[in-house]
C-alpha positions as CSV (number, residue, x, y, z in Angstrom):
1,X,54.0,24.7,-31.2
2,X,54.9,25.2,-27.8
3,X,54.7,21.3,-27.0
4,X,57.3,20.5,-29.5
5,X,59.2,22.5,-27.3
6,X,58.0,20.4,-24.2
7,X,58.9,17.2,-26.0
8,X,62.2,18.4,-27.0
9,X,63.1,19.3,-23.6
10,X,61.8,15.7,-22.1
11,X,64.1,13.6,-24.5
12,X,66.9,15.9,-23.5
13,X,66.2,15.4,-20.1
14,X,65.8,12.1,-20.4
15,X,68.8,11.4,-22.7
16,X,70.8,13.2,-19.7
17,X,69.8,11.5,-16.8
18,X,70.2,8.0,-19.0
19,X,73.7,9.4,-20.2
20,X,74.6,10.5,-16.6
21,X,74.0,7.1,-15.0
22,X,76.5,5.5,-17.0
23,X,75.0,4.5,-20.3
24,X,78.0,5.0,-22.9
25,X,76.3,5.0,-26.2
26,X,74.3,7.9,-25.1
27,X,77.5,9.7,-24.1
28,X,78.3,10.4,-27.4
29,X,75.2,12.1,-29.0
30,X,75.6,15.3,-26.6
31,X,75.1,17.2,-29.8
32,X,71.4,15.6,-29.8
33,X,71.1,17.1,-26.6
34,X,72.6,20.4,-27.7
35,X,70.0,19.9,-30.4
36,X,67.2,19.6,-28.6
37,X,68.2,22.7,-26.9
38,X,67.7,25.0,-30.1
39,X,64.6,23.2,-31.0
40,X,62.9,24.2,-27.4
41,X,64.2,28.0,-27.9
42,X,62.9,28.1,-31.0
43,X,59.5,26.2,-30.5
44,X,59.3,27.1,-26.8
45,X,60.6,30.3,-25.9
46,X,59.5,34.2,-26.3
47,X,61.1,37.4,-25.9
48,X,59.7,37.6,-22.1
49,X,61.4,34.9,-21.0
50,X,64.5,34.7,-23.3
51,X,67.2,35.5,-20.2
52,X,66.2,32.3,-18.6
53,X,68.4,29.9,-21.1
54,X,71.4,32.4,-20.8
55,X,71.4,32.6,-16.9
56,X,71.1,28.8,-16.9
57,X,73.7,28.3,-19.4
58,X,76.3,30.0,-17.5
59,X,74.9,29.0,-14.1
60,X,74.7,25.4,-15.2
61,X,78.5,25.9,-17.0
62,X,79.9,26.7,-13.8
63,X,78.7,24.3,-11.5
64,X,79.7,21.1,-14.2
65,X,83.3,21.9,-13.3
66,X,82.9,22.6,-9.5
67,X,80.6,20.0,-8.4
68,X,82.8,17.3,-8.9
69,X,85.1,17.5,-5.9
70,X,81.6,16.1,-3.7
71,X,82.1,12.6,-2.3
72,X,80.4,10.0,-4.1
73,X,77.8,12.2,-6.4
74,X,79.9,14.7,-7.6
75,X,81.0,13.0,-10.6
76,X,77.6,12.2,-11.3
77,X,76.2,15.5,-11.2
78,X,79.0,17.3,-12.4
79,X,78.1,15.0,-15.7
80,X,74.8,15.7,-15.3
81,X,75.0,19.2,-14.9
82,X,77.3,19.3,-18.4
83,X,74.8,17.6,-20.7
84,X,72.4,20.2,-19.0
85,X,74.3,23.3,-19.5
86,X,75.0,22.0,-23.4
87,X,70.8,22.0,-23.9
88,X,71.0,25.6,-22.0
89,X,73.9,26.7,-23.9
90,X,72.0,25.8,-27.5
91,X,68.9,27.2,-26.1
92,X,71.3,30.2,-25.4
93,X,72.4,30.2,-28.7
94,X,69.2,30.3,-30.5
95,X,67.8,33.4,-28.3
96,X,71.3,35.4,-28.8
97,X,70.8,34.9,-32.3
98,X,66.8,36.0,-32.3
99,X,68.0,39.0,-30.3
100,X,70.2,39.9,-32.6
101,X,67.9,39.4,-36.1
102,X,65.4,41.4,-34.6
103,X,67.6,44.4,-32.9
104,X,69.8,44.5,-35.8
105,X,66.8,44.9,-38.3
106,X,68.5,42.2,-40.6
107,X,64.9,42.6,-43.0
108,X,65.1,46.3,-43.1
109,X,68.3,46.1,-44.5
110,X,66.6,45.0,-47.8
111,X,64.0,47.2,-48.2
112,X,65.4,50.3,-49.1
């Protein structure tokens, strides 16, 4: 299982990096990307390492909007560092909402 979660986060990689150098029909799927994000938190990810993705989602949030003022790369990275933080942000997403199934007891709810 865990290298469906590898694969998921190679084609996100790669759609960024592709995306980021100026392809434009790739600019338009980020929500494959943000995609691939849940699928690598869900396939790839455990409860050890689940504050990884939300550190990285706000890290990589932040520097999207402040890299940009760099001469010549900014833009670039700033674009690259946006597709990024969407994958992060899913990935995020997916271990908020484990977190919250498990702490919350959701299945003991039904078995009284």
């Amino acid at each position: 299982m865990n290298k469906i979660g590898n694969i998921a986060f190679l084609l996100a990689l790669v759609m960024a990096v592709i995306s980021t150098i100026g392809v434009e029909a790739l600019n338009n799927f980020m929500w494959i990307i943000a995609l691939m994000g849940a699928v690598f938190a869900i396939f790839s990810l455990k409860d050890d390492n689940a504050m990884v993705p939300v550190v990285l989602a706000v890290g990589l949030s932040m520097m999207a909007g402040g890299l940009s003022g760099i001469p010549a790369v900014g833009g670039y990275i700033s674009v690259f560092a946006g597709h990024m933080a969407a994958f992060m942000g899913a990935a995020a997403l997916i271990v908020a909402l484990r977190w919250l199934w498990n702490e919350g007891d959701v299945m003991g709810l039904f078995s009284k």
